[in-house]
NUTI-516744 format. One line per 10 residues: number of its first residue (from 0); their letters; for each residue x, y, z of N, C-alpha, C, O. Coordinates in nm, 4 decimals, decimal comma, padded with zeros to 6 digits. Layout:
REM residues N
NUM) A) X:Y:Z:X:Y:Z:X:Y:Z:X:Y:Z ~ ...
***
This chain:
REM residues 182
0) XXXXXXXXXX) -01,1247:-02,5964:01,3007:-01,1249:-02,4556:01,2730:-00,9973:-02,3954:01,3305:-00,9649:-02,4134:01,4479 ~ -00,9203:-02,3175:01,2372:-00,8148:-02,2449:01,2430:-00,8095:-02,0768:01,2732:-00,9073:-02,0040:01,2565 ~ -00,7056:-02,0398:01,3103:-00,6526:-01,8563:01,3635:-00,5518:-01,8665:01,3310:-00,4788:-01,9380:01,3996 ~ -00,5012:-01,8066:01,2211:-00,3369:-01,7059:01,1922:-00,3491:-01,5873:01,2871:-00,4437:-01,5087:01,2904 ~ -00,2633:-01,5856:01,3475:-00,1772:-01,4674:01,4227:-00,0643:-01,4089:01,3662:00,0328:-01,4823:01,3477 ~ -00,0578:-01,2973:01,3366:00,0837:-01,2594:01,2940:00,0937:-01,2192:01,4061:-00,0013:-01,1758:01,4713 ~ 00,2501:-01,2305:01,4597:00,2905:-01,2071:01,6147:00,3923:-01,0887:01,5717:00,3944:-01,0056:01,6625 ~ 00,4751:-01,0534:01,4674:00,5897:-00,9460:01,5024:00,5505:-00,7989:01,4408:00,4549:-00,7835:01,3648 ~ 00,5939:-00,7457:01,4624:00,5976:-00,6164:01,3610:00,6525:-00,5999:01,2348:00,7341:-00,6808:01,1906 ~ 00,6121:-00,4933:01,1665:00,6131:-00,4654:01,0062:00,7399:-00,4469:00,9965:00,7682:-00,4627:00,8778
10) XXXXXXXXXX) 00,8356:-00,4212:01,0587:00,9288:-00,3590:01,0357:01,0887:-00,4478:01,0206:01,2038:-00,4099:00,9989 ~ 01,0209:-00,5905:01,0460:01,1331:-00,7032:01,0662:01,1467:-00,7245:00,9666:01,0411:-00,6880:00,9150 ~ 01,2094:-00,7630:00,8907:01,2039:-00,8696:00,7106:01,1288:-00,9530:00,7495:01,0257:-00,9630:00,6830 ~ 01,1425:-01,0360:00,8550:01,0412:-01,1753:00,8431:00,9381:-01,1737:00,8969:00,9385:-01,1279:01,0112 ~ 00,7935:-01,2271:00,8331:00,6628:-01,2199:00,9663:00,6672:-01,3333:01,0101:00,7277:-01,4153:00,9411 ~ 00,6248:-01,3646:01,0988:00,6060:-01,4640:01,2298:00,4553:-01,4543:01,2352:00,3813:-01,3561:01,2413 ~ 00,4323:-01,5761:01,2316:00,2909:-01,6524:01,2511:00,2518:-01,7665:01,3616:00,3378:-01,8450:01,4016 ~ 00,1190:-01,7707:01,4076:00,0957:-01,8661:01,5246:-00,0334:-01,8632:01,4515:-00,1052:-01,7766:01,4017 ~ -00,0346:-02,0133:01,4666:-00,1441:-02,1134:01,4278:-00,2567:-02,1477:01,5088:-00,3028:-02,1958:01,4054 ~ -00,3299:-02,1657:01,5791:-00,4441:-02,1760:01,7150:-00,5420:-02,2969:01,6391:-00,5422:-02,2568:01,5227
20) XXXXXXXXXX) -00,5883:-02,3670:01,6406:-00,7049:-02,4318:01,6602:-00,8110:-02,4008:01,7531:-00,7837:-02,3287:01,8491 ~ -00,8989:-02,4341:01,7418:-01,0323:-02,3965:01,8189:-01,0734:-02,5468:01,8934:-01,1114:-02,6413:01,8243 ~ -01,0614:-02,5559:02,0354:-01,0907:-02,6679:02,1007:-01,2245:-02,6419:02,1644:-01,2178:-02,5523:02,2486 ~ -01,3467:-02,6954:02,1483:-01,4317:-02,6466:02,2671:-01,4522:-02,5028:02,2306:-01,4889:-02,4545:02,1235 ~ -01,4182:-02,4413:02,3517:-01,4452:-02,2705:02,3437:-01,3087:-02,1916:02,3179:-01,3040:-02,0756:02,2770 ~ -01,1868:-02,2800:02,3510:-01,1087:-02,2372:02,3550:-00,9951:-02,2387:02,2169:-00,9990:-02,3327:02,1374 ~ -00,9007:-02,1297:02,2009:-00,8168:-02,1320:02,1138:-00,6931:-02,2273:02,1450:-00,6162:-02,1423:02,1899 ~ -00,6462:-02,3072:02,1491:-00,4851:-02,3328:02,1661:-00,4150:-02,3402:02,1065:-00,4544:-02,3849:01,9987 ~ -00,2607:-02,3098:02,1107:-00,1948:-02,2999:02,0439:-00,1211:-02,3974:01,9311:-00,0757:-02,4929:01,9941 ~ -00,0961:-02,4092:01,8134:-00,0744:-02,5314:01,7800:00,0764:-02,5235:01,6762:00,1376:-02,6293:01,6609
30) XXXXXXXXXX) 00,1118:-02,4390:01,6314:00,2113:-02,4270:01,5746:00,2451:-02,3186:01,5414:00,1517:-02,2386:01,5367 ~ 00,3865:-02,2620:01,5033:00,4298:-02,1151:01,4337:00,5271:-02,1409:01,3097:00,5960:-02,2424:01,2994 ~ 00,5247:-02,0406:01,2202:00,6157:-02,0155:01,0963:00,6429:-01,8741:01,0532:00,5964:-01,7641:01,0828 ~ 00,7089:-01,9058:00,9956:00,8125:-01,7738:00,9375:00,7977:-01,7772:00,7999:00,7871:-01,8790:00,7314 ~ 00,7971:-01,6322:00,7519:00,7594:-01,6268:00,5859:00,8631:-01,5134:00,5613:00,8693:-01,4145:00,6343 ~ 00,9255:-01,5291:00,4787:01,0421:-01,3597:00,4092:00,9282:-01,2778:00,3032:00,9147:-01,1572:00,2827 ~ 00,8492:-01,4034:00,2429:00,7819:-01,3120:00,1939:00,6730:-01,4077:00,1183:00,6430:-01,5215:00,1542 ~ 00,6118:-01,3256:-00,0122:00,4669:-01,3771:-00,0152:00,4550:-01,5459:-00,0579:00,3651:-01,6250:-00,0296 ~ 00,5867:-01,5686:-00,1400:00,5763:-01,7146:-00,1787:00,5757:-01,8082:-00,0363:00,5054:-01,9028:-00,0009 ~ 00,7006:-01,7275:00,0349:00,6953:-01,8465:00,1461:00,5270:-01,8644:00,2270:00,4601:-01,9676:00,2321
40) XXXXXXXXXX) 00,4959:-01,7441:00,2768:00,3327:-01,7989:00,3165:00,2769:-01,8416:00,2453:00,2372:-01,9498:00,2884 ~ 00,2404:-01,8223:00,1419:00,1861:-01,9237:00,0128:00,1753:-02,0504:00,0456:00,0748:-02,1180:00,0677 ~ 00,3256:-02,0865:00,0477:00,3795:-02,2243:00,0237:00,3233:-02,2886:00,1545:00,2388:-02,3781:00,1555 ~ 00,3931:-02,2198:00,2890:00,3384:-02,2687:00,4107:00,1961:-02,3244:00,4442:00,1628:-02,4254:00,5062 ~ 00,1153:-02,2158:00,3770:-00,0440:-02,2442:00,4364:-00,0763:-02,3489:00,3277:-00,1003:-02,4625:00,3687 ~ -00,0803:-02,3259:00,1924:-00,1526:-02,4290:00,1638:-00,0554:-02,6047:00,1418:-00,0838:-02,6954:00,0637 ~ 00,0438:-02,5989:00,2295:00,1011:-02,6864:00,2529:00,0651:-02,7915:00,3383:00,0733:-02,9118:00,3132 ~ 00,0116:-02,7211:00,4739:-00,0440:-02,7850:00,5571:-00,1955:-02,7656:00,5558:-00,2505:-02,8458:00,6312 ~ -00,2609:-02,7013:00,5065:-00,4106:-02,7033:00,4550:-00,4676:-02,7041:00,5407:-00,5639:-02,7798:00,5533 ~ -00,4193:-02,5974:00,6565:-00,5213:-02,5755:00,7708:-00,6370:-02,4751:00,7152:-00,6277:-02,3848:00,6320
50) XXXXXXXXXX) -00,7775:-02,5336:00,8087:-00,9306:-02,4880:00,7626:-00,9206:-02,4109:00,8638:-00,9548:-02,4297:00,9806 ~ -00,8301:-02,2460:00,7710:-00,8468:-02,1048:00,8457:-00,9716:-02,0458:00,8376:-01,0104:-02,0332:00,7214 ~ -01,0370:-02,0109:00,9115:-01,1573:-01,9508:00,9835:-01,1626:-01,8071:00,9851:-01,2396:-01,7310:00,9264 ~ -01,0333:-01,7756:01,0901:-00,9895:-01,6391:01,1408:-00,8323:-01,5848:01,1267:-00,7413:-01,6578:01,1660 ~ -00,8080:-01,4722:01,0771:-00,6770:-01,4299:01,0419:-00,6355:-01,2680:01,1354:-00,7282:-01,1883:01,1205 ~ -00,5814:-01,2411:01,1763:-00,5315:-01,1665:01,2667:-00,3866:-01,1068:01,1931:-00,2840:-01,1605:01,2349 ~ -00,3747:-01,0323:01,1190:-00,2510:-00,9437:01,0457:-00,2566:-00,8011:01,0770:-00,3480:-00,7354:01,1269 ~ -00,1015:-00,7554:01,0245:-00,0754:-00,6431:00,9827:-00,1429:-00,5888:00,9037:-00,2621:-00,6138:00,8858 ~ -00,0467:-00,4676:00,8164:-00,0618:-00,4254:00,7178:-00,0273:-00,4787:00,5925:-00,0038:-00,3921:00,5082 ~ -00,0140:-00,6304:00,5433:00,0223:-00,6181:00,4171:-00,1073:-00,7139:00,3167:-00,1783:-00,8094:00,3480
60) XXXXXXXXXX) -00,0921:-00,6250:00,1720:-00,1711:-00,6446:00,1041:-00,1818:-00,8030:00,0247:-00,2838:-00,8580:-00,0168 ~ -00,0289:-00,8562:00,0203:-00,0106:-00,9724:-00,0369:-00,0821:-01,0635:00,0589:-00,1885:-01,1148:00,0243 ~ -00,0368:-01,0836:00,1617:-00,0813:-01,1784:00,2732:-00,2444:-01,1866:00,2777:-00,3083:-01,2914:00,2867 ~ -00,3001:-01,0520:00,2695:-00,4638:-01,0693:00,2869:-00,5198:-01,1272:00,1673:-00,6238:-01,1932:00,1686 ~ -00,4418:-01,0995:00,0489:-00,5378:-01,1426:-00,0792:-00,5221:-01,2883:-00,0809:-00,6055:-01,3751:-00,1070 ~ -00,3834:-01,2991:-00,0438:-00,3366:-01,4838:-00,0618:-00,4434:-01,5634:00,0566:-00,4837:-01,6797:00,0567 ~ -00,4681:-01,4584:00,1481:-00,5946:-01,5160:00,2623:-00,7041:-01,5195:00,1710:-00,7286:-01,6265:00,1154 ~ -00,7737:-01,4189:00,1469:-00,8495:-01,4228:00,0750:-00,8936:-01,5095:-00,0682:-01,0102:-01,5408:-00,0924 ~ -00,7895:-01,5382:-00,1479:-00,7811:-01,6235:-00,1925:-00,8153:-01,7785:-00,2037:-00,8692:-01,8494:-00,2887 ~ -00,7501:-01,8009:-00,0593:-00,7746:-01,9333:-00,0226:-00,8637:-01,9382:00,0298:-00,9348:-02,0299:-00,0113
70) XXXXXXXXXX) -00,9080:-01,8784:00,1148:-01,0142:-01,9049:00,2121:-01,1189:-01,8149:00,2253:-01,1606:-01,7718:00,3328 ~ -01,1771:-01,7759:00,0732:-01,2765:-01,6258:-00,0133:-01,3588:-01,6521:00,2057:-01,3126:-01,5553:00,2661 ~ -01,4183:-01,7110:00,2748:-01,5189:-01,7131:00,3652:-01,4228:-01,6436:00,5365:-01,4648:-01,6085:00,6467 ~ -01,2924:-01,6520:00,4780:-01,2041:-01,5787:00,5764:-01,2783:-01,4699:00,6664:-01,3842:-01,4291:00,6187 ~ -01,2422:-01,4209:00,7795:-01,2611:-01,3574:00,8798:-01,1163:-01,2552:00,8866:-01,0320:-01,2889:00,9697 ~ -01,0983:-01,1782:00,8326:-00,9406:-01,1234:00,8368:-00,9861:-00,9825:00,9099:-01,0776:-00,9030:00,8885 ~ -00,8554:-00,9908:01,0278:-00,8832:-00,8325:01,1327:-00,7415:-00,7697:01,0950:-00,6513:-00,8481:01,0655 ~ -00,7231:-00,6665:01,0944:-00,5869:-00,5904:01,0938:-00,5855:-00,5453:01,2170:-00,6823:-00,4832:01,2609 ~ -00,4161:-00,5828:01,3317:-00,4298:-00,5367:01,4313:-00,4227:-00,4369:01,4628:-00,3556:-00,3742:01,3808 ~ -00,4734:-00,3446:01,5850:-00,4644:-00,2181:01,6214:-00,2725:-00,1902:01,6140:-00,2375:-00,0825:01,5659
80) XXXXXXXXXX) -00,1889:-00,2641:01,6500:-00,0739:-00,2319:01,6503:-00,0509:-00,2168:01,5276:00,0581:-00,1618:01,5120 ~ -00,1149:-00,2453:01,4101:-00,0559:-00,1975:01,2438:-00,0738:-00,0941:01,2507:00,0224:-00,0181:01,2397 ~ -00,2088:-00,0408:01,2727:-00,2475:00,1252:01,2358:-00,1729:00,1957:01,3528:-00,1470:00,3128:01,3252 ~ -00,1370:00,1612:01,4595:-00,0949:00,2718:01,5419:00,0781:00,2679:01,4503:00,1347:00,3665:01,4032 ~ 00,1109:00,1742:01,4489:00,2471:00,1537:01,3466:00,2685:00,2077:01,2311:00,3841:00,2181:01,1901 ~ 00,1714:00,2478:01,1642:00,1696:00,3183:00,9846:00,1493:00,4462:01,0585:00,2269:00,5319:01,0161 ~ 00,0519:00,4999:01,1794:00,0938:00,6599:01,1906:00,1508:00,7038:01,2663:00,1717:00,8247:01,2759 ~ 00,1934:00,6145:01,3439:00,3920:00,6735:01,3927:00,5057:00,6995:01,2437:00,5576:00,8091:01,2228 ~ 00,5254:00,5922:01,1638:00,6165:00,6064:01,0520:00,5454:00,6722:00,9804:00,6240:00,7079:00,8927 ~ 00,3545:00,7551:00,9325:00,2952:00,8704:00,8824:00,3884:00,9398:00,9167:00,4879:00,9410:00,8442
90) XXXXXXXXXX) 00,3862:01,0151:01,0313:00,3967:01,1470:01,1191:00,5432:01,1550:01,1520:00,5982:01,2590:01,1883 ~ 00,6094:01,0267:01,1354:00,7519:01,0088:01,1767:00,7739:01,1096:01,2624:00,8132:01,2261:01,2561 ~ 00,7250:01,0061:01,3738:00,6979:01,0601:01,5291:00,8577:01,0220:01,5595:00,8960:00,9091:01,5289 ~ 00,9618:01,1285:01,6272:01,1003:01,1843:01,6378:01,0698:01,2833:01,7736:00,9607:01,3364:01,7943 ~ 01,1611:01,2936:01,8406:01,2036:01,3699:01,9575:01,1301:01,4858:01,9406:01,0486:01,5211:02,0259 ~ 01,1580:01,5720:01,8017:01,1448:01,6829:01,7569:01,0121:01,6861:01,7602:00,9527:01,7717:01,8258 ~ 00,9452:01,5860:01,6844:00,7968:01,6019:01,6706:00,7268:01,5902:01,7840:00,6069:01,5919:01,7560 ~ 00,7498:01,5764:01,9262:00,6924:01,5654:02,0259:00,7174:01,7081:02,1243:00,6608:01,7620:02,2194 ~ 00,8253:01,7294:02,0479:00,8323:01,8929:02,1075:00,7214:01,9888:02,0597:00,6442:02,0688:02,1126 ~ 00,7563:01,9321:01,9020:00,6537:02,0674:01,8422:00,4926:02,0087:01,8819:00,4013:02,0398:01,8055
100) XXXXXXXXXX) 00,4707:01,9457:01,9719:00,3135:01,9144:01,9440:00,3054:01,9152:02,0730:00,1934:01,8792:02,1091 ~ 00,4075:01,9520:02,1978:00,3714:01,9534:02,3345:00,4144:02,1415:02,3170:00,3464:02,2098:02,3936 ~ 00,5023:02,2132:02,2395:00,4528:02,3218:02,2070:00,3369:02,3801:02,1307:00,3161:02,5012:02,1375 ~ 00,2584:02,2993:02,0567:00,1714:02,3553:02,0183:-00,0079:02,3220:02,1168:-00,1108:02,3895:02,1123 ~ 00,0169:02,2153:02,1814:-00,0585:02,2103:02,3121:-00,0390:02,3070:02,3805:-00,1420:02,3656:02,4140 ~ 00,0510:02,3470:02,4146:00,0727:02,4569:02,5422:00,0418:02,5970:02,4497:00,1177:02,6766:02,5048 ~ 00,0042:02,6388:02,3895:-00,0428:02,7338:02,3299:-00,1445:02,7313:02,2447:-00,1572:02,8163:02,1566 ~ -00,2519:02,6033:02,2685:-00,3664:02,6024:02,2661:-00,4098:02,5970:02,1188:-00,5178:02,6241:02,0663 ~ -00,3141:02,5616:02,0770:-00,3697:02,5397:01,9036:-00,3259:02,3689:01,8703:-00,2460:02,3139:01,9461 ~ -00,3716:02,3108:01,7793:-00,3943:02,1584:01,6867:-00,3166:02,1049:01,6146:-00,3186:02,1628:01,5060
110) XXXXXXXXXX) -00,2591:02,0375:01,6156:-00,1941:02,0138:01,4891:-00,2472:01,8625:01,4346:-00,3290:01,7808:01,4770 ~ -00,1409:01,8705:01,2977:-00,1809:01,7357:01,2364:-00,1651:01,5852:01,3567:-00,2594:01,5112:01,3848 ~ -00,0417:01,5730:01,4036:00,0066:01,4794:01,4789:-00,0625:01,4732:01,5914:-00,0513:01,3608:01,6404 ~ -00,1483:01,5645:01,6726:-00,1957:01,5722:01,7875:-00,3792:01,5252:01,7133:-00,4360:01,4373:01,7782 ~ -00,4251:01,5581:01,6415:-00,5290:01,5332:01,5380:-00,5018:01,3555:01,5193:-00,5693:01,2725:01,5803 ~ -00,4230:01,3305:01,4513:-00,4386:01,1271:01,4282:-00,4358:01,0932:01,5269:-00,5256:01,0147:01,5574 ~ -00,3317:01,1311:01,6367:-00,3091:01,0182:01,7573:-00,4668:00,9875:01,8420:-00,5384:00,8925:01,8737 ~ -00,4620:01,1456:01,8525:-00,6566:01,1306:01,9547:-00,7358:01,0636:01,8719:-00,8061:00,9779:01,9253 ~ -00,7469:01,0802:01,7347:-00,8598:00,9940:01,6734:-00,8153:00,8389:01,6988:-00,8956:00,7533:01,7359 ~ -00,6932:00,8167:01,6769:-00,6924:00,6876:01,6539:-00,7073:00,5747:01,8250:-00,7341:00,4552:01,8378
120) XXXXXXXXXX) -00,6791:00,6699:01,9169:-00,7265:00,6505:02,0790:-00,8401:00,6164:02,0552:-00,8766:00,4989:02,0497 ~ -00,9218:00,7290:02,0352:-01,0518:00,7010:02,0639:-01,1603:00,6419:01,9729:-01,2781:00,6230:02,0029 ~ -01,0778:00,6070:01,8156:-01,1594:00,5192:01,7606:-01,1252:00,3703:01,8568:-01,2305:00,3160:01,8902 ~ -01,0293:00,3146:01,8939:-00,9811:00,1723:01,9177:-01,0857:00,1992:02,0906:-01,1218:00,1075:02,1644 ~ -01,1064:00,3210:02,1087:-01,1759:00,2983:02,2587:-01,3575:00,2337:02,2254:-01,4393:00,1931:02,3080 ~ -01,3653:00,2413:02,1356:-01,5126:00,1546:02,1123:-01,5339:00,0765:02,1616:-01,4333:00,0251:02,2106 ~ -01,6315:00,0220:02,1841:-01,6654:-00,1378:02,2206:-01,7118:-00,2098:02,0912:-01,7240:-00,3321:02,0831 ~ -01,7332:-00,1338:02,0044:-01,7568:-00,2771:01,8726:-01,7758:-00,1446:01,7237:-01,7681:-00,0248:01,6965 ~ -01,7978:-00,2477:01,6813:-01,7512:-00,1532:01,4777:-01,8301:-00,0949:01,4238:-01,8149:-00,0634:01,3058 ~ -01,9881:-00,0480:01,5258:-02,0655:00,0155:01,4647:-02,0211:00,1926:01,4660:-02,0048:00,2850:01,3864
130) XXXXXXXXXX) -02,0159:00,1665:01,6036:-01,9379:00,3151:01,6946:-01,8159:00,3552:01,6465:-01,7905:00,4742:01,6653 ~ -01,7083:00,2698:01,5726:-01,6263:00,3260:01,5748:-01,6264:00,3315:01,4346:-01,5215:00,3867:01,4017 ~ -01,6907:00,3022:01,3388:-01,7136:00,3204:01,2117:-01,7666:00,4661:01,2015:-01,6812:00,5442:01,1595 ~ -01,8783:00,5169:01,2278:-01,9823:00,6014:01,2891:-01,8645:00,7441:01,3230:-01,8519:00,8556:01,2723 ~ -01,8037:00,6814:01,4174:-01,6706:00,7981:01,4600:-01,5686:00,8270:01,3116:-01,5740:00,9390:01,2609 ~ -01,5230:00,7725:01,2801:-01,4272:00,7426:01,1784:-01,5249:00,8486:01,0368:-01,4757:00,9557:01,0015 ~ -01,6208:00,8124:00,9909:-01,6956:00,8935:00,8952:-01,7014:01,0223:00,9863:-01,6610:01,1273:00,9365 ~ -01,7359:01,0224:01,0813:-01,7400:01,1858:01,1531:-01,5724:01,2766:01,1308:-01,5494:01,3922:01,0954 ~ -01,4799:01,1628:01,1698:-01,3948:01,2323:01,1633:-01,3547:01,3068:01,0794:-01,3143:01,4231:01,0817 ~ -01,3763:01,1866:00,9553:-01,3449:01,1892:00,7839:-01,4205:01,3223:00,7430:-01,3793:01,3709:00,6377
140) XXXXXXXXXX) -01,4934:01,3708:00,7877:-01,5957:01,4229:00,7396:-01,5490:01,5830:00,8033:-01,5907:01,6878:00,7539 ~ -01,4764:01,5775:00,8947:-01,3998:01,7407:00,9570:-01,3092:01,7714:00,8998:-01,2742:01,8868:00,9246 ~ -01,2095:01,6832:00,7815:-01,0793:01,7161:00,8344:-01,0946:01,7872:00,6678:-01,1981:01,7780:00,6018 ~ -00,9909:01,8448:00,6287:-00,9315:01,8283:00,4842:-00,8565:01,7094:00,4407:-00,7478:01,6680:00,4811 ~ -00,9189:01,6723:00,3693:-00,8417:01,5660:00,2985:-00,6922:01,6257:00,1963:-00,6043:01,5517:00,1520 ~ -00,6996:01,7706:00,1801:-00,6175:01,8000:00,0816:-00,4703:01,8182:00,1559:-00,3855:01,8809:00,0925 ~ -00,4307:01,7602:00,3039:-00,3647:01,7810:00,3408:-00,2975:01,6279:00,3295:-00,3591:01,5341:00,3801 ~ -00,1774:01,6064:00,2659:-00,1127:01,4757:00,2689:-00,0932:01,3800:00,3210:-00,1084:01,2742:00,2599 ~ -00,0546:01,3819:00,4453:-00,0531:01,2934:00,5812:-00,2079:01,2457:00,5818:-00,2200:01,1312:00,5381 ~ -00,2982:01,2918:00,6113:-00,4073:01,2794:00,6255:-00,4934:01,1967:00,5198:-00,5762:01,1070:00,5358
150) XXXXXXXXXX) -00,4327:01,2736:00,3807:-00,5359:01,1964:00,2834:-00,4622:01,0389:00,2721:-00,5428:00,9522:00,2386 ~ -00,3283:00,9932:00,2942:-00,2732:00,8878:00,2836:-00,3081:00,8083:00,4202:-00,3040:00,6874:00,3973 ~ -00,3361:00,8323:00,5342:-00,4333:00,8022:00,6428:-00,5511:00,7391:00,5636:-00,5794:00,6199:00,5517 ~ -00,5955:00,8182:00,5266:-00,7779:00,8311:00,4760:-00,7586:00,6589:00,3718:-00,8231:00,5546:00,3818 ~ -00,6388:00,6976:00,2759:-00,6423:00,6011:00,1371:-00,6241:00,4455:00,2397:-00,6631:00,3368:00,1972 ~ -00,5615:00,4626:00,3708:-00,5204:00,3277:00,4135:-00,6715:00,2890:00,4653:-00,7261:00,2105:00,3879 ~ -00,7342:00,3183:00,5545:-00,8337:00,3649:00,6305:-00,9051:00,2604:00,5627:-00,9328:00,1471:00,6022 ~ -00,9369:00,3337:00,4238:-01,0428:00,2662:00,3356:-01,0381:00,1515:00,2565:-01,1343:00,0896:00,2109 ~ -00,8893:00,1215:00,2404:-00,8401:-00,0138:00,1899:-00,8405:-00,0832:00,2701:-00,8679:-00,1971:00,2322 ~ -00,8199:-00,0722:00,3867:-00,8428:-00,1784:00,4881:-00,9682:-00,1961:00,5832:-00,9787:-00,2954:00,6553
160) XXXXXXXXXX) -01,0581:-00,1001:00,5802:-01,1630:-00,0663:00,6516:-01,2257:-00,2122:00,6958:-01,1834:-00,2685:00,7968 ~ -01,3162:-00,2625:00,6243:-01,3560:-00,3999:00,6417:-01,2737:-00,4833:00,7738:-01,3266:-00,5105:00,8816 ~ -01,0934:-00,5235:00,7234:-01,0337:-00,5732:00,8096:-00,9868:-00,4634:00,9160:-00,8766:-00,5028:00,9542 ~ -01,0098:-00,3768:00,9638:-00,9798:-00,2763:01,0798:-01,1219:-00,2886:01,1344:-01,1191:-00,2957:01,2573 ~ -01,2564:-00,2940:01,0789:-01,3461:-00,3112:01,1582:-01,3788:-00,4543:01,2360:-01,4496:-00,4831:01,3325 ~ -01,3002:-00,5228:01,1550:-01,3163:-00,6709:01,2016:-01,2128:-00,7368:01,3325:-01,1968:-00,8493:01,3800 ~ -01,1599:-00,6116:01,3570:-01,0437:-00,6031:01,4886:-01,1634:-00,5904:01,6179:-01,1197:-00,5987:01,7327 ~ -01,2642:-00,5769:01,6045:-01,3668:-00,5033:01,7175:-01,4207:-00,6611:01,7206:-01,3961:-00,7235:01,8238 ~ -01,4748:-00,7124:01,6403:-01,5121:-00,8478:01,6817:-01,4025:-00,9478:01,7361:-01,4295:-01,0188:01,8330 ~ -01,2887:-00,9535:01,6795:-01,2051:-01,0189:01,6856:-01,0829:-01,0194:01,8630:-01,0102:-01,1045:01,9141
170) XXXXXXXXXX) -01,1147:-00,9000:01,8934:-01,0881:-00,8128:01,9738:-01,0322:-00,9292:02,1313:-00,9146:-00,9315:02,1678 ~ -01,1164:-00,9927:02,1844:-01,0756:-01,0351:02,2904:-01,0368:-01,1810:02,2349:-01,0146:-01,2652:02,3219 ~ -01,0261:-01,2206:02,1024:-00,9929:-01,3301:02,0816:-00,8351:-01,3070:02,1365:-00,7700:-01,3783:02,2128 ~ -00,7981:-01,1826:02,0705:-00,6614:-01,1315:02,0561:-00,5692:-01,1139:02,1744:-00,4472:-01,1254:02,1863 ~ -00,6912:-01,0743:02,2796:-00,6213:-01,0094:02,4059:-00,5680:-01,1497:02,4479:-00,4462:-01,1462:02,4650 ~ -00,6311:-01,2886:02,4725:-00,6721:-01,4124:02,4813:-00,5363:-01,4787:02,4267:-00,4839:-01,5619:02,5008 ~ -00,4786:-01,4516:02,3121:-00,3328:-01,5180:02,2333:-00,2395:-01,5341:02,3356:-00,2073:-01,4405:02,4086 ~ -00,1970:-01,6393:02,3450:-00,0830:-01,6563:02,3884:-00,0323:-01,8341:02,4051:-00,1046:-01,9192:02,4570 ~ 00,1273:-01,8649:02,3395:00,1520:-01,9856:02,3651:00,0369:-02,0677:02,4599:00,0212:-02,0438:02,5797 ~ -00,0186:-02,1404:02,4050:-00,1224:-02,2079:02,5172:-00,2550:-02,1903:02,5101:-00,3210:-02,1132:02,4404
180) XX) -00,2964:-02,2937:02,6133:-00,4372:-02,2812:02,6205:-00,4969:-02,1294:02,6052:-00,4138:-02,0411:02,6264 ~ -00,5933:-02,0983:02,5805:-00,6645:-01,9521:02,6422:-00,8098:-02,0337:02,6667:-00,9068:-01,9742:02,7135
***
């Protein structure tokens, strides 16, 4: 039994992957690769025909279906660092934007940017995906959707929902990653 890790951020051209096997109780580490893009993971995974179990990604849509694909019984989590990553580049969080939202704190009114960041704190503060599902419809359920930022939040939210809830189970596998035994 196998774990894909994507290890870098969205923002590189290349993703970086770590491979884990499952020994016993433990994960160890067993190999890494590099993909530019969807053919090369393609090519990689079902090259070596590891029996992936569990998948640990970003945000991208090619990579999950080609998971999905291969391995329809997959376990796929999207990490908390994707979503905090799509609403920094949402909100295109800038010098400026931290002014206007530590001025609009200090005068006691809300904004959009001060609105995602707390939700997205205190959804990841859960202890598992019932609660923070539960939160997430509450939230969904205050805001206007007719406001842009927000409804493109909402559209990711729900395309990925499944694999963002599956970050809560997956959760201390993750903390656990690293070259090596865990």
């Amino acid at each position: 039994m196998y774990l894909l890790n994507q290890v870098n951020m969205l923002k590189e051209p290349i993703a970086e992957f770590e491979i884990y096997k499952k020994i016993g109780y433990k994960w160890q580490y067993e190999t890494s690769f590099k993909a530019g893009n969807a053919l090369e993971f393609y090519t990689y995974i079902t090259h070596y025909g590891f029996d992936l179990k569990y998948a640990i990604i970003y945000l991208d849509t090619l990579e999950r279906n080609t998971l999905y694909y291969l391995y329809p019984d997959i376990k796929i989590a999207i990490h908390e660092k994707a979503i905090r990553n799509y609403v920094r580049g949402l909100l295109d969080l800038t010098l400026e934007t931290f002014e206007e939202v530590a001025a609009s704190l200090e005068y006691g009114k809300s904004c959009l940017e001060i609105e995602l960041i707390c939700f997205i704190d205190s959804f990841y503060s859960y202890k598992d995906k019932e609660d923070a599902l539960f939160s997430y419809a509450k939230w969904q359920y205050e805001r206007p959707l007719n406001r842009d930022k927000i409804s493109k939040f909402v559209r990711v939210m729900e395309f990925y929902l499944d694999e963002i809830l599956n970050y809560f189970d997956l959760r201390n596998t993750i903390i656990g990653l690293k070259k090596g035994e865990i």
